[in-house]
C-alpha positions in Angstrom: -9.0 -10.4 -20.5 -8.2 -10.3 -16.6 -9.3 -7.1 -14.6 -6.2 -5.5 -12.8 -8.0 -6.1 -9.7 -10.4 -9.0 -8.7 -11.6 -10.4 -5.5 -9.5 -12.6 -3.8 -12.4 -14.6 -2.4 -11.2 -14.4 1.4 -11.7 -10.4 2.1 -8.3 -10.3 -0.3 -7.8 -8.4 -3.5 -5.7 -10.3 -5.9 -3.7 -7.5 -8.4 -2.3 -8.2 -11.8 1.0 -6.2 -11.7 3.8 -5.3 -14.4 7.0 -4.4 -12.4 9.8 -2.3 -14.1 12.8 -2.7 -11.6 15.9 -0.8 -12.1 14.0 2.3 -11.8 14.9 5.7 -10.8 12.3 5.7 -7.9 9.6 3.5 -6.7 6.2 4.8 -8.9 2.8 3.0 -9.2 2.4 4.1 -12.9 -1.4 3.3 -13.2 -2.9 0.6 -14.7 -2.5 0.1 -18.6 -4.9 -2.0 -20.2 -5.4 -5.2 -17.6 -2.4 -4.3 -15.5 -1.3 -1.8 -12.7 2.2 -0.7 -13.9 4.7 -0.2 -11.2 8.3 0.5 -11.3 10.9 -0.1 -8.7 14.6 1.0 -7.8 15.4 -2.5 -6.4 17.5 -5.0 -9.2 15.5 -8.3 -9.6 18.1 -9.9 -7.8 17.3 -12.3 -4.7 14.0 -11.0 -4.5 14.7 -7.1 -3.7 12.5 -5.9 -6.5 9.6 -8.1 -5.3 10.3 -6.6 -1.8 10.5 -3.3 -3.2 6.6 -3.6 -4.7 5.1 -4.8 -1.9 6.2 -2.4 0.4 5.2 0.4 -2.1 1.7 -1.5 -2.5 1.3 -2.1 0.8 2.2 2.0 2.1 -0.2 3.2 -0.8 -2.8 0.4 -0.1 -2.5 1.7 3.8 -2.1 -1.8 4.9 0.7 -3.7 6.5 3.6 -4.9 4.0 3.2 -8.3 6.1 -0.5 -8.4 4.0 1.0 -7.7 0.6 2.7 -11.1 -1.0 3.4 -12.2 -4.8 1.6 -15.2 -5.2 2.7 -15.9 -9.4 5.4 -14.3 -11.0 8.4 -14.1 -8.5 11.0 -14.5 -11.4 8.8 -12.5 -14.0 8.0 -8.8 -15.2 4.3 -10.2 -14.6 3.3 -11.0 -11.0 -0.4 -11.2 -9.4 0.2 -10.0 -5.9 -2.3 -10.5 -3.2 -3.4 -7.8 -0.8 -4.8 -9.0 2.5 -7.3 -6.8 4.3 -8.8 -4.8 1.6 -11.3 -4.7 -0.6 -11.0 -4.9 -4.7 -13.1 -1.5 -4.3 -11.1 0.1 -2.2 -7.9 -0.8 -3.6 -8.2 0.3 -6.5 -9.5 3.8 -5.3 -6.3 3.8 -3.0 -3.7 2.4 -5.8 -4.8 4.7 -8.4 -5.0 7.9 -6.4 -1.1 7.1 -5.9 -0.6 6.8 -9.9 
């Protein structure tokens, strides 16, 4: 199994993420087994629901939504998304105190 957060090797934190789009609101959830479960209001349609996570990452993260990008899983419910900046420590402290 795959933590839900793992070092990204370069001062990045690389997160396993399950996105629910078509939400009510945009939620982090919490993480559920070895993913952080987030849903967004956005349809997955050109991209908006991908936009729609990493700007809620990246505003609970307290980081830039510039340093927030999907790296695998643009077209899937299961995405890794890579937060620049941060440590795997201190992102999960941060992500989960917004769950």
């Amino acid at each position: 199994m795959i933590p839900a957060f793992r070092d990204g090797g370069d001062g990045s934190t690389l997160v396993s993420v399950r996105v629910n789009p078509r939400a009510g609101r945009d939620k982090i959830v919490g993480v559920r087994g070895d993913v952080l479960v987030v849903k967004v209001g956005a349809a997955p349609v050109k991209g908006k629901a991908n936009d729609a996570l990493c700007r809620l990452l990246a505003k609970a993260a307290g980081v830039p939504p510039s340093h927030v990008s999907v790296v695998r899983g643009h077209n899937a419910h299961d995405k890794l998304v890579r937060l620049n900046g941060i440590a795997v420590a201190e992102a999960r402290e941060r992500l989960d105190r917004r769950a």
